[in-house]
C-alpha positions in Angstrom: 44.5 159.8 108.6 44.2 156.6 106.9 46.7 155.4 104.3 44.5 156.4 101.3 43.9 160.0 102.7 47.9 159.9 102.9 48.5 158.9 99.3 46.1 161.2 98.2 47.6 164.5 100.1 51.1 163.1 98.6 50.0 163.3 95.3 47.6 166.1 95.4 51.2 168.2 96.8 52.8 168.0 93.3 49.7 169.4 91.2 47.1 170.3 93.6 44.4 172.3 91.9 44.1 175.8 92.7 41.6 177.4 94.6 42.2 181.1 93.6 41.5 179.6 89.7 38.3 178.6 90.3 37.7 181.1 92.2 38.2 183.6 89.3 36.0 181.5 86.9 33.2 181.3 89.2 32.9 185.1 89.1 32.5 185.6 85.7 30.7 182.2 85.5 28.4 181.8 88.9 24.7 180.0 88.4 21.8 182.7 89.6 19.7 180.9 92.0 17.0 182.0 94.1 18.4 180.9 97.1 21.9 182.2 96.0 22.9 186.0 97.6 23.9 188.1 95.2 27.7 189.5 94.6 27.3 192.2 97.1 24.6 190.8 98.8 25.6 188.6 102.5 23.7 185.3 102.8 20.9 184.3 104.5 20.9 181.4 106.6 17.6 180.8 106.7 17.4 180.5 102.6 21.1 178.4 103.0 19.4 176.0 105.3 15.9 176.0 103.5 17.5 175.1 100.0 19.8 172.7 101.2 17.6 170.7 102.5 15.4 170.9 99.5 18.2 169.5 97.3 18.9 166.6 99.5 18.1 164.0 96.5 16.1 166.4 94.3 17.6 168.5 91.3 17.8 172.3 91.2 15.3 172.3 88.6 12.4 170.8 90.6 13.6 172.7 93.6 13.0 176.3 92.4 9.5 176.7 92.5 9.2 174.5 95.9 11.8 177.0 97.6 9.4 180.4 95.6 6.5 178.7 97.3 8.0 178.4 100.9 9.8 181.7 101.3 6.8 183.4 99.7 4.5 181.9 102.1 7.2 181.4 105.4 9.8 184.4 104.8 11.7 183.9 108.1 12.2 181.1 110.1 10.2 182.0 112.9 7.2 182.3 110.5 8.3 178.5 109.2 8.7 177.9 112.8 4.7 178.8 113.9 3.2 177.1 110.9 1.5 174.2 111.2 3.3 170.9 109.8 0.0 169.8 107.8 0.5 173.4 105.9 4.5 172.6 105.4 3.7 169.1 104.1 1.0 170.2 101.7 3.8 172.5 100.4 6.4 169.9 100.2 3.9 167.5 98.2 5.4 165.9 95.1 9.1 167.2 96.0 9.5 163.5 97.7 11.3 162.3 101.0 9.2 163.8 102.9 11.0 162.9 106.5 13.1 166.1 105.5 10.0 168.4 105.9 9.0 167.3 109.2 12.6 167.5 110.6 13.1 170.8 108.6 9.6 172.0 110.9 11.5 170.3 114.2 14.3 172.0 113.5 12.9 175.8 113.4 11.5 175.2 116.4 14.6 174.5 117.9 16.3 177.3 116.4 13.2 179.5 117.4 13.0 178.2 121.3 16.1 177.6 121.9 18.6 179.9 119.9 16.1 182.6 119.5 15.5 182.3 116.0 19.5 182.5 115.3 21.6 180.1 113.8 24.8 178.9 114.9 27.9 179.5 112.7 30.1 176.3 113.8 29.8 173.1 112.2 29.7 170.7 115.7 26.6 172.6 117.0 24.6 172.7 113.8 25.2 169.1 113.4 23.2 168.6 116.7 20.3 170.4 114.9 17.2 168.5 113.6 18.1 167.1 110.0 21.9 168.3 109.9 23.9 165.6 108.5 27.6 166.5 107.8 26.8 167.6 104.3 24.3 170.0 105.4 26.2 171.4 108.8 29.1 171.9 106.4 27.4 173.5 103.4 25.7 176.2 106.2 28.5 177.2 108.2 30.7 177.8 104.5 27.8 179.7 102.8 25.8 181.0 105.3 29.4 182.3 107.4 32.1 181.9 105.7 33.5 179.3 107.3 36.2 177.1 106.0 34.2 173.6 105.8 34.5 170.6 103.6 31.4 170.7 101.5 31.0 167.2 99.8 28.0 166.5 97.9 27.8 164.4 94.7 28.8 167.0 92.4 31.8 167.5 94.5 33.0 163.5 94.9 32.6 163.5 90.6 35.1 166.2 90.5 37.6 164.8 92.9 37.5 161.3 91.7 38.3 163.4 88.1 40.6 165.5 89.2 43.0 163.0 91.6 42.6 160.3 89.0 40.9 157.8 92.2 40.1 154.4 91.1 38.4 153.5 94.1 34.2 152.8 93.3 31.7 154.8 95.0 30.5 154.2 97.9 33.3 152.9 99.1 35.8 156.1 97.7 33.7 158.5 99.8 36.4 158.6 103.0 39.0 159.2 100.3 37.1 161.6 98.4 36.5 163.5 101.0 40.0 163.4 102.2 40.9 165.0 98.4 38.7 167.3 99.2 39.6 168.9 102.3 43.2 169.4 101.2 42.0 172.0 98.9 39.1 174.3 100.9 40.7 177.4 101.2 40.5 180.0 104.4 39.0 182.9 102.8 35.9 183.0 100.1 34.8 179.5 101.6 31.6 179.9 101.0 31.8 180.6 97.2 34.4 178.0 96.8 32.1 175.4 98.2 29.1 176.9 95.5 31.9 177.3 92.8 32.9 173.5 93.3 29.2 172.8 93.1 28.5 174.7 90.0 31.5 173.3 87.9 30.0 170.0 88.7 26.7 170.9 87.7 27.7 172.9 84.8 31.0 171.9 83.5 32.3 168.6 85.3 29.2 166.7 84.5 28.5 163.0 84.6 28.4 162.7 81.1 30.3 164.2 78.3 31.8 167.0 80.6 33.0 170.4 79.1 36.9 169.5 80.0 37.6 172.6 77.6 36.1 175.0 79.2 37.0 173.3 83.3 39.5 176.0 85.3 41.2 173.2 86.7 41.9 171.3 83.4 45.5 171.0 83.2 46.0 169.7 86.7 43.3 166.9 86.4 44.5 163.9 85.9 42.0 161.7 84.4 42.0 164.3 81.6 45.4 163.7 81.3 44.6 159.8 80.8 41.3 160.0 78.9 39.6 158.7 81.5 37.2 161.3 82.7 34.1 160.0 81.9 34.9 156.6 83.4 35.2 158.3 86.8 33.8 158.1 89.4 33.7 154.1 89.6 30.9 153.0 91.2 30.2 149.3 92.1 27.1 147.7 90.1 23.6 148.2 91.7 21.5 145.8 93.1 18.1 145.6 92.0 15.2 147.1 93.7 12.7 144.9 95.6 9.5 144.8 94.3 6.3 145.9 96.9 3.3 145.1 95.6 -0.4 146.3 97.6 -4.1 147.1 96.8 -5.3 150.5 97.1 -8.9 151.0 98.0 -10.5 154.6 96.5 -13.8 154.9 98.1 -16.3 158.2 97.2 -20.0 159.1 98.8 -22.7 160.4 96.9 -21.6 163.7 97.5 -18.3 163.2 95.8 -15.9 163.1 98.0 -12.9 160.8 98.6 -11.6 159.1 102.0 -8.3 160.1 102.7 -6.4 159.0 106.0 -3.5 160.3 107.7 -0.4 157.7 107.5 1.6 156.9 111.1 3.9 160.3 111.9 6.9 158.4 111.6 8.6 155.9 108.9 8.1 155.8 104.9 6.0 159.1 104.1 5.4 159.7 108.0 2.3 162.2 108.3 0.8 162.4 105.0 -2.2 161.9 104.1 -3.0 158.4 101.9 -5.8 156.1 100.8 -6.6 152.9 102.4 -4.8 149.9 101.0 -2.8 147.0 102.0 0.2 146.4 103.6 3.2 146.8 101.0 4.9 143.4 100.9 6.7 141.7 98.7 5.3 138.7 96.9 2.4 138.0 94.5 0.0 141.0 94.4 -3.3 140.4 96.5 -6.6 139.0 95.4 -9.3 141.5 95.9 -11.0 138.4 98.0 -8.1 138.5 100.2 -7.8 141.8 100.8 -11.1 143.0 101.4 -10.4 143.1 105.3 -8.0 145.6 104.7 -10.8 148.0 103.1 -11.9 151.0 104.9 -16.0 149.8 105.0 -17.9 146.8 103.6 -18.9 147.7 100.0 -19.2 146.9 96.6 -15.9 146.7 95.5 -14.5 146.7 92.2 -11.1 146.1 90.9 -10.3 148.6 88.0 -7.6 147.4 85.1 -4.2 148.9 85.8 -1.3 148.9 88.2 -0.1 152.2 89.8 3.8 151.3 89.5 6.1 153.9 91.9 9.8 154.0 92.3 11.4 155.0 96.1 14.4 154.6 96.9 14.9 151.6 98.2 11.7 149.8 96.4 9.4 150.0 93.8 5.7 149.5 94.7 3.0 148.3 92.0 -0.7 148.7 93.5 -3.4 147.9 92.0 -6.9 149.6 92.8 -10.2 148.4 93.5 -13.0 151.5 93.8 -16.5 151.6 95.5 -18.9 154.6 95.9 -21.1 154.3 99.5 -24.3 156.1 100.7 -24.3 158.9 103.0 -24.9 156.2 105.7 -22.4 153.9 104.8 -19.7 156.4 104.8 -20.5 157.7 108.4 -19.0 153.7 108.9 -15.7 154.9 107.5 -13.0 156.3 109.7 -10.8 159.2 108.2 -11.3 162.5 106.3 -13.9 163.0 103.6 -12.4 165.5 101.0 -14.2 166.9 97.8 -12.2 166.1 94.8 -12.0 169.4 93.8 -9.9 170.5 97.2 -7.2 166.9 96.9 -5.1 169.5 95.6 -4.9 171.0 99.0 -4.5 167.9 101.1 -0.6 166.2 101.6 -0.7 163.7 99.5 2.8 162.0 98.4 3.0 161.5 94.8 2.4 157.7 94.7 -1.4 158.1 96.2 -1.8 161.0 93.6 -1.1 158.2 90.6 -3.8 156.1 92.5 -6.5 158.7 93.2 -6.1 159.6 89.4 -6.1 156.1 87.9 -9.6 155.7 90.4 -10.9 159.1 89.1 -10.9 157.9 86.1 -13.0 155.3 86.3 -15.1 157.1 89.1 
């Protein structure tokens, strides 16, 4: 244990929160979810695992319909298991990070072939599984069975930098938040003490102007006790994104259909389906001269007005767009999938080449 998990369990000895107490509010005060079992109701692992892995990065609010759609369509894992990943990924469309769909497919297959469809209860072996982190291995075994696990997502590290007063900025606080944490998981209910930690973070505990009057654990938090609760967490001051910047090439036959291709099955967006463009690099955005090598055929093209400006993660791309329409000869020259543009809707496209077939359409 290092010397900051040490100081914490010191401290959190004299007024450690209490379980039992929140406990007790989450009954009376418990979120209804879809992929939440009811009071008398014992949990499904396959929904567990299915919405956490949805809410990696994503709020609960753009998750609900995403999770409808998949256990609508894929009700049990072996039925996720057998479907194709082009059918999963047109699913996951628009909910982002999309590397979590094809390990969420590699993992039911797993599970299918070589647990028979069962999922294990400890947190070491589901960590072994296909997208299992320790969030996620932790977050199954306590709500799925029960099991006492540390459940630590971003709700959770708010409420613990709150309640233990911890000065140290994220990321660097997340050992010792974790460490605050553990002292308190209790042995029984573990799996609606990890979803009532989450909901008073969500609902009560939030990042700004939380609801101290109303928080179980309000007399033995300590940055209400100072004022200080909505300074905490610290985090350390963000660097600014790099800037990507690309043209995208829209090209459409005479029958009015739009080339699509499929993107490399691993790395940024690995699997989906995109239109031509150029490489995303930093620097001054491509002349149309330049780039033309990078187009799909030999045409007519024309740069439209407008930059397509997407924010990931870790960069922010701005692509502009140059359009051409070809003849039923020239687009036998073109190598990828020629979709009608009244079926895009059904194809896996990421959100960022949705902005650019619109912005084409338009001028189209």
């Amino acid at each position: 244990m290092t010397s900051k998990a040490k100081k914490v369990k010191k401290d959190a000895a004299v007024t450690a929160p209490s379980p039992a107490r929140l406990l007790k509010w989450y009954d009376s005060h418990r979120r209804i979810l879809p992929w939440r079992a009811g009071r008398d109701e014992t949990p499904d692992p396959y929904r567990v695992w299915l919405s956490e892995i949805m809410l990696q990065q994503t709020t609960v609010a753009a998750v609900g319909p995403y999770f409808q759609k998949f256990v609508a369509r894929w009700p049990a894992l072996n039925d996720l298991a057998a479907a194709p990943l082009d059918d999963i990924l047109r699913l996951w469309a628009g909910l982002g990070y999309y590397r979590r769909a094809r390990l969420l497919h590699q993992c039911a297959i797993k599970l299918r072939d070589d647990y028979g469809g069962v999922f294990p209860s400890d947190e070491k072996t589901l960590r072994g599984l296909p997208g299992f982190g320790p969030y996620t291995a932790a977050a199954v075994a306590a709500i799925a069975f029960g099991k006492p696990a540390n459940v630590v997502d971003g709700n959770v590290e708010r409420v613990m930098a709150r309640i233990f007063a911890l000065q140290t900025p994220l990321p660097k606080a997340k050992p010792e938040l974790r460490a605050a944490a553990a002292q308190l998981v209790p042995k029984k209910r573990a799996g609606d003490y990890a979803q009532a930690l989450m909901d008073l973070g969500a609902t009560i505990c939030t990042p700004r102007s939380p609801k101290c009057g109303l928080c179980p654990w309000q007399k033995e938090c300590r940055a209400f006790a100072s004022g200080d609760q909505e300074k905490l967490p610290k985090r350390e001051a963000k660097k600014a994104k790099p800037v990507r910047r690309a043209i995208a090439f829209v090209l459409m036959n005479r029958e009015g259909e739009v080339l699509l291709r499929r993107r490399p099955p691993h790395g940024l967006l690995g699997g989906m389906m995109e239109v031509p463009s150029t490489p995303w690099r930093e620097g001054r955005m491509p002349r149309l001269a330049d780039a033309k090598t990078h187009a799909p055929v030999a045409a007519e093209w024309q740069e439209i007005r407008g930059i397509v400006r997407h924010i990931f993660t870790h960069f922010t791309l701005e692509s502009a767009v140059a359009v051409a329409t070809v003849s039923i000869t020239g687009a036998r020259r073109a190598h990828g999938a020629w979709v009608p543009i009244g079926k895009l809707a059904d194809e896996a496209l990421p959100s960022v080449m949705k902005k650019i077939v619109h912005h084409a359409l338009k001028v189209l």
